[in-house]
C-alpha positions as CSV (number, residue, x, y, z in Angstrom):
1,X,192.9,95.8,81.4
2,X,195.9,98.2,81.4
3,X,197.6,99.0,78.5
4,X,195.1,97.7,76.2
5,X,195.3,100.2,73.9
6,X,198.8,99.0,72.8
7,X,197.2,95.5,72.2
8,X,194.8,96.8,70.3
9,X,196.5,99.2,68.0
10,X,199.4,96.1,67.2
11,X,196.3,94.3,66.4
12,X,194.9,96.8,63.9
13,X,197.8,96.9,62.4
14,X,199.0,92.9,61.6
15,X,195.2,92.2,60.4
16,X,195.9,95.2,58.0
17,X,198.9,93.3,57.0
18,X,196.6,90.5,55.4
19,X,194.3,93.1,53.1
20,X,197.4,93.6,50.4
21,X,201.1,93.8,49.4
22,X,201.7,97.6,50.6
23,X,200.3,96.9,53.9
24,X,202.4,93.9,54.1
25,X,205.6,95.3,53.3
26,X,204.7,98.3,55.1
27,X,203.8,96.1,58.3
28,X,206.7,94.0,58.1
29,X,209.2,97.1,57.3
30,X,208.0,99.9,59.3
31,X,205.4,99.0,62.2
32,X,206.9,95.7,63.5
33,X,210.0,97.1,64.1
34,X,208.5,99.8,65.9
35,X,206.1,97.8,67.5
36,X,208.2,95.0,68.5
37,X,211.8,96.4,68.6
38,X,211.4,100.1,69.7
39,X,208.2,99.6,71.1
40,X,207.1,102.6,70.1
41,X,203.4,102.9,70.6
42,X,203.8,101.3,74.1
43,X,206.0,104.4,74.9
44,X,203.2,106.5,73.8
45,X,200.7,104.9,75.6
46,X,202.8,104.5,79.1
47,X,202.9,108.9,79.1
48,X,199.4,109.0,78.5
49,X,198.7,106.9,81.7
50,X,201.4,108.3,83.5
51,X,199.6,112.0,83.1
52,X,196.2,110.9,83.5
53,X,197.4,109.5,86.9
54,X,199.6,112.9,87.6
55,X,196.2,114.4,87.4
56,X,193.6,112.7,89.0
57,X,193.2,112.1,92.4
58,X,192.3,108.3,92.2
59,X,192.2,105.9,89.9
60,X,190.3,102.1,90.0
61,X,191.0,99.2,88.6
62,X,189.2,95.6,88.9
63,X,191.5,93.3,90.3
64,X,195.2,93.2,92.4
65,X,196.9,92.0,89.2
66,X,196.2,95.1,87.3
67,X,197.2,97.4,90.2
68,X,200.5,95.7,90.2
69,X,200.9,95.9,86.5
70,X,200.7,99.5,86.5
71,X,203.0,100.1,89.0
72,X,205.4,97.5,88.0
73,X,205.6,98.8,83.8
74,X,205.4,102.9,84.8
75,X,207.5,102.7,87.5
76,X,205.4,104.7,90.3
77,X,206.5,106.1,92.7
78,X,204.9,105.6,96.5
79,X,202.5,108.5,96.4
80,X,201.1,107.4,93.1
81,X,200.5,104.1,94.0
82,X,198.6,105.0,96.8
83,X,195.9,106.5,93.7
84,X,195.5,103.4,92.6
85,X,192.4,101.6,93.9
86,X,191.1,98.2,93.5
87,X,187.1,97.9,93.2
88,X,185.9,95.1,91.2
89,X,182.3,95.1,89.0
90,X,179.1,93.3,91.0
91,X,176.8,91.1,89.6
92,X,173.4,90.9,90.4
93,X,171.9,87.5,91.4
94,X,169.4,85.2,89.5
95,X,167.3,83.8,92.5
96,X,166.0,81.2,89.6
97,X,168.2,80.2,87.2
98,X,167.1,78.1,84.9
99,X,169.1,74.4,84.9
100,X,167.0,72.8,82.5
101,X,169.6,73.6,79.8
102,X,169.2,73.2,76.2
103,X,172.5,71.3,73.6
104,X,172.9,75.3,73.1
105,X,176.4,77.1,73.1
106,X,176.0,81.3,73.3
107,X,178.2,83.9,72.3
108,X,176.7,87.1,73.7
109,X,178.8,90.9,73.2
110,X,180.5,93.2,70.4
111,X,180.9,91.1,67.1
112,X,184.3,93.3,66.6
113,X,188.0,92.3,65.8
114,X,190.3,94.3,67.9
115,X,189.3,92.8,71.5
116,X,186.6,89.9,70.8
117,X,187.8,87.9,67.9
118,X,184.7,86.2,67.2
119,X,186.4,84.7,64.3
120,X,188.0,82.0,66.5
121,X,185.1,81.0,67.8
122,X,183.6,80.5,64.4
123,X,186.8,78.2,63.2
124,X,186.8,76.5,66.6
125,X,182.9,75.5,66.0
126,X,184.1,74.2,62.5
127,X,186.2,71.5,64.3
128,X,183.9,70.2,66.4
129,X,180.5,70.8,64.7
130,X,180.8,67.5,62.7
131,X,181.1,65.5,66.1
132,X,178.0,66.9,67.8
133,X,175.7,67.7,65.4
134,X,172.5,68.1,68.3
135,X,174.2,71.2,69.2
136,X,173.6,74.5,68.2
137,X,175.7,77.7,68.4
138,X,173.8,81.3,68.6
139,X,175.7,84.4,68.1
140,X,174.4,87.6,70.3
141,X,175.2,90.7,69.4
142,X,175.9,93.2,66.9
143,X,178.9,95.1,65.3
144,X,181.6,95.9,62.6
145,X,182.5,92.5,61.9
146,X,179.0,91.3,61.7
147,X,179.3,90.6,57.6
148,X,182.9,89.4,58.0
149,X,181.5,86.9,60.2
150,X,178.6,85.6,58.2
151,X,180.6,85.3,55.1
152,X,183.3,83.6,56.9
153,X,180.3,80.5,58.4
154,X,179.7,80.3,55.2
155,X,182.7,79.6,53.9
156,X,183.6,77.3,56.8
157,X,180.6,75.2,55.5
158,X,178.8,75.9,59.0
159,X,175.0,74.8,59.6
160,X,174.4,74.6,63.2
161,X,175.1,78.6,63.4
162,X,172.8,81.4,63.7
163,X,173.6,85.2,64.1
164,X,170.8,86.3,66.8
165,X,171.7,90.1,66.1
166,X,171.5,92.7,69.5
167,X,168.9,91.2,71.6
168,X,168.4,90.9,75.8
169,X,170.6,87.9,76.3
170,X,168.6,86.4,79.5
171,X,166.4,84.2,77.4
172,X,169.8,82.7,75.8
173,X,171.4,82.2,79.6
174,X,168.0,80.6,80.2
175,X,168.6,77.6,77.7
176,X,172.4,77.4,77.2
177,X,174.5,75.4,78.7
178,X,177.5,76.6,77.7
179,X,179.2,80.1,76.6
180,X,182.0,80.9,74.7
181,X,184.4,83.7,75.0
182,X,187.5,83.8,72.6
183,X,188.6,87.7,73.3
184,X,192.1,88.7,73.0
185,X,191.5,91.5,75.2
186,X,189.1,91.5,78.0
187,X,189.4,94.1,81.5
188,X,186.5,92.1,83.1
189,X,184.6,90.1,81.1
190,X,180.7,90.6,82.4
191,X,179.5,87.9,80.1
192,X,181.5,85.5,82.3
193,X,180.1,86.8,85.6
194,X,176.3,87.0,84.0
195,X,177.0,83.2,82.9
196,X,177.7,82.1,86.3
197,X,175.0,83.8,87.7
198,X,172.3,82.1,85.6
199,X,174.2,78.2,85.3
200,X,175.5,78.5,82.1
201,X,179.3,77.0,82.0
202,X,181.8,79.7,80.7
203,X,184.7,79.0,78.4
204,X,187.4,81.4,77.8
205,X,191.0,82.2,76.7
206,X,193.2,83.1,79.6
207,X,193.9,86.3,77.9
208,X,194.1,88.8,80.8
209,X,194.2,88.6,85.0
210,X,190.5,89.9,85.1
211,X,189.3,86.8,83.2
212,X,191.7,84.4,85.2
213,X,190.1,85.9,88.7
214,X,186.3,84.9,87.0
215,X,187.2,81.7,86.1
216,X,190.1,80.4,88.7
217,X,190.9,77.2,89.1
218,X,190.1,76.2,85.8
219,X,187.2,73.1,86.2
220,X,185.9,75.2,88.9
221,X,184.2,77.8,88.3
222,X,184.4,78.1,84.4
223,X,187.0,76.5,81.7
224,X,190.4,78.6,81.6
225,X,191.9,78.1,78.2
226,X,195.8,78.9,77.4
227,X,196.0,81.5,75.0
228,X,195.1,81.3,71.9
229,X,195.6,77.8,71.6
230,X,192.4,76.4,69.6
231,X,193.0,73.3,70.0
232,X,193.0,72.6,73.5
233,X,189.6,74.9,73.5
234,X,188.0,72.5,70.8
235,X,189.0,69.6,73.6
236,X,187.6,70.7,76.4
237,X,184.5,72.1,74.6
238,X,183.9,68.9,73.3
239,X,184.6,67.2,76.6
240,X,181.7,69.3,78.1
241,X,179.6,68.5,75.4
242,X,180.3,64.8,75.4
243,X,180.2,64.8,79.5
244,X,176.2,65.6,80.7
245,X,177.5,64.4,84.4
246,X,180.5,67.1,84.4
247,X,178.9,69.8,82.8
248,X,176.1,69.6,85.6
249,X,178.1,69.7,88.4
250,X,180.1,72.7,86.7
251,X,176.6,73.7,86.1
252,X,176.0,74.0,90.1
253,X,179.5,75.3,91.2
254,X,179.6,78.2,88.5
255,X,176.7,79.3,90.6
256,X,178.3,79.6,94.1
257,X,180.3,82.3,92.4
258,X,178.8,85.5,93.8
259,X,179.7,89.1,93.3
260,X,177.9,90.7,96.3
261,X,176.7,94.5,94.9
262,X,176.9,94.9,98.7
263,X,180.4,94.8,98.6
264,X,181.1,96.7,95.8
265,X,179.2,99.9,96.8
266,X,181.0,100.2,100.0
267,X,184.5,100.2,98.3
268,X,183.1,103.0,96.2
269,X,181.6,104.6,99.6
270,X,184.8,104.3,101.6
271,X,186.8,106.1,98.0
272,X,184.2,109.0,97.9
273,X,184.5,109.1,101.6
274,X,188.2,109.7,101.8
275,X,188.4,111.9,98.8
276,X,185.9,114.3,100.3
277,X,187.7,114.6,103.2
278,X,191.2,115.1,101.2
279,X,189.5,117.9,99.5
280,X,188.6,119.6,103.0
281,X,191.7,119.2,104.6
């Protein structure tokens, strides 16, 4: 997603804020006034894309909303937004999904703070794990926060929790029925596309236009979520649980979501295309 790099860096910065009273005084003092009033980093950030784009001869992004963002915040001019492509990622078809789904929800990707924020998910599991105590929640994936994450289940008092480590997350698609994403940031979100692809009914915040185009309408294709509210997330979570009927119909529409690679390659073909014949004209 554009600009992420500003979301990430205000991110690094208010968790430090939490660690002791320095880094609170200093975050409340010095960054948030820069971050927040004078925008400061943002500045920063807009030059750096505004000179990678003054360089390059074309430059994709994976949905109309993000195209529009960058020319609407940097202010491009004509010829720049005609570098500007939009070519969104493919995802490969399962020919057999597995429907014969398992009371399993799966996280699969990074187990980090900045973009993923795991550490929702695991506080968002604490409210409803009382209520549907046949379900299980696995945890795919590896990364900094890995410890921070275990220590924080077990202070939560969690049972029904397992950290899986980095493993090939097919034969998870194959028996859970739902997933779980809880990012702050996410350009795409492949785990979303993958779950579609194999039946497995995705739930995430909508955090970013690439995740709103996955999972739009919301009840149609996936579970859209209004950031970063855990409560409603915990509702309709438990409403899928508690609802074998709706979560197999979601169950068969998630899959009429395609991606055709088809598609994809000949956007890429038709960019090379014209870029080769710019460069011999």
């Amino acid at each position: 997603m554009p600009f992420w790099q500003s979301h990430a860096k205000n991110a690094v910065k208010e968790r430090r804020k939490a660690g002791n009273l320095w880094e609170r005084i200093t975050w409340n003092l010095w960054y948030r006034p820069l971050i927040n009033v004078f925008h400061r980093y943002d500045k920063k950030v807009n030059c750096d894309y505004l000179h990678t784009l003054t360089e390059i001869d074309a430059y994709v992004v994976l949905c109309p909303e993000y195209r529009e963002q960058l020319c609407k915040v940097l202010h491009l001019d004509e010829n720049t937004k005609k570098k500007i492509y939009v070519i969104p990622n493919f995802q490969l078809p399962n020919e057999r999904p597995n429907l014969e789904k398992e009371k399993l929800v799966v996280y699969v990707g990074r187990l980090s703070y900045v973009d993923k924020r795991v550490d929702r998910l695991l506080h968002i599991w604490a409210m409803v794990e009382a209520q549907v105590s046949d379900w299980r929640l696995e945890i795919v994936g590896e990364g900094d926060e890995e410890q921070n994450l275990r220590a924080l289940a077990q202070r939560l008092g969690l049972r029904n929790v397992s950290f899986e480590g980095r493993q090939n997350p097919q034969p998870y698609y194959d028996r859970a029925a739902i997933l779980c994403l809880t990012s702050t940031l996410e350009g795409w979100g492949l785990v979303l596309t993958e779950a579609q692809t194999n039946g497995v009914v995705p739930i995430a915040f909508d955090c970013s236009a690439g995740v709103h185009n996955l999972l739009s309408p919301t009840g149609e294709y996936g579970i859209l979520i209004p950031p970063f509210e855990l409560d409603a997330y915990v509702r309709e979570l438990l409403r899928l649980m508690n609802d074998d009927v709706r979560c197999a119909e979601l169950r068969q529409r998630v899959l009429q979501r395609k991606y055709p690679r088809e598609d994809v390659c000949y956007k890429y073909y038709q960019l090379y295309q014209l870029l080769c014949e710019d460069a011999a004209s």
